[in-house]
N, C-alpha and C positions, 0 to 999 in steps of 0.2 A: 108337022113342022114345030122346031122348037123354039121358042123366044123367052130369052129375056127380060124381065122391066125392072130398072134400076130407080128409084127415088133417097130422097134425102139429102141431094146434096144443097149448096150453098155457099154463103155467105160467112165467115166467120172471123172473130177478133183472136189474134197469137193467144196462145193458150186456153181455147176455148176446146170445145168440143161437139164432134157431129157421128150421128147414129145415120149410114145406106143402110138399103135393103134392097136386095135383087129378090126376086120371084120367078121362078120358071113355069109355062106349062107348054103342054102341047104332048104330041108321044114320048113320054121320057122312062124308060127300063131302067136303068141302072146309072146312077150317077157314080164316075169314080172321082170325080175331086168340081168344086164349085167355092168361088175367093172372090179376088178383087186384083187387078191390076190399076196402074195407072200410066199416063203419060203426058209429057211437056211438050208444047212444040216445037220440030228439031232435035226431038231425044230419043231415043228407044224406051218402048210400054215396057216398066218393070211390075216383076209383082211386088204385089202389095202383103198380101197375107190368104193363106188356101187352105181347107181342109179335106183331107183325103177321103174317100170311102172307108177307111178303116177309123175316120175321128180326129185322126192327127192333121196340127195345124200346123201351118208352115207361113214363115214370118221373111218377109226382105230384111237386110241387115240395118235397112235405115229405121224401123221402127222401134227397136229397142223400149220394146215393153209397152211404149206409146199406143198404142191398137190392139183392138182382142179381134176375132173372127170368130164365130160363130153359126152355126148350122140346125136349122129346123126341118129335119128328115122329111117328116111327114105332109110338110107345106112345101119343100121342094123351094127352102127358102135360105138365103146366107145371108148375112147381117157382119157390118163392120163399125165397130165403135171406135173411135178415134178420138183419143185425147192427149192434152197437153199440145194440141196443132200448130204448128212453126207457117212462114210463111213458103216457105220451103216444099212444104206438099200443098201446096196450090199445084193444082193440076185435073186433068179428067180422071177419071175412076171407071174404070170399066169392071162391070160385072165377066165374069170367065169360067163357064162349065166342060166337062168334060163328060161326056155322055154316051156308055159304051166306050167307044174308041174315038168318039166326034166329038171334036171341040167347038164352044157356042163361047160367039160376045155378046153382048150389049150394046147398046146405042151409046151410049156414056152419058154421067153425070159431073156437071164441075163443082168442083170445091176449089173456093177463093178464101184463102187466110191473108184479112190483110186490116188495118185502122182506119 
């Protein structure tokens, strides 16, 4: 079985900055893409930012440079750094793998951007 664990999120002042991390373990072959979604309540989960099997990251249109994604192969680990934070993405953060042809959530983490 595959899980999940998402930590880092929180608490934060508009234009601060927060560093998730998801972790995967359990049977896992081949990952083709492992990112970040998020969602509001009432909205549809968008993504957030993803990187494929091949290395390429892939960005929502809302971040605009704001966010970097990143991936530690070998730990089976995706990391989201987020800066310059509006109150705007206040929301849950779900971690998001694709595994073979199976896609895995997270439990979710919240980030609050607020004074």
């Amino acid at each position: 079985q595959v899980q999940l664990v998402e930590s880092g999120g929180g608490l934060v002042q508009p234009g601060g900055s927060l560093r998730l991390s998801c972790a995967a373990s359990g049977s896992i072959s081949g990952i083709n893409a492992m990112g970040w979604y998020r969602q509001v309540p009432g909205k549809v989960r968008e993504l957030v930012a993803e990187v494929t099997r091949t290395g390429r990251a892939i960005y929502g249109d809302f971040v605009k440079g704001r966010f970097t994604v990143s991936r530690e192969s070998a730990k089976n680990t995706v990391y989201l750094q987020m800066n310059s934070l509006k109150p705007e993405d206040t929301a849950v953060y779900y971690c998001h793998m694709v595994e073979q042809f199976t896609p895995y959530w997270g439990k979710g983490t919240l980030v609050t951007v607020s004074t």
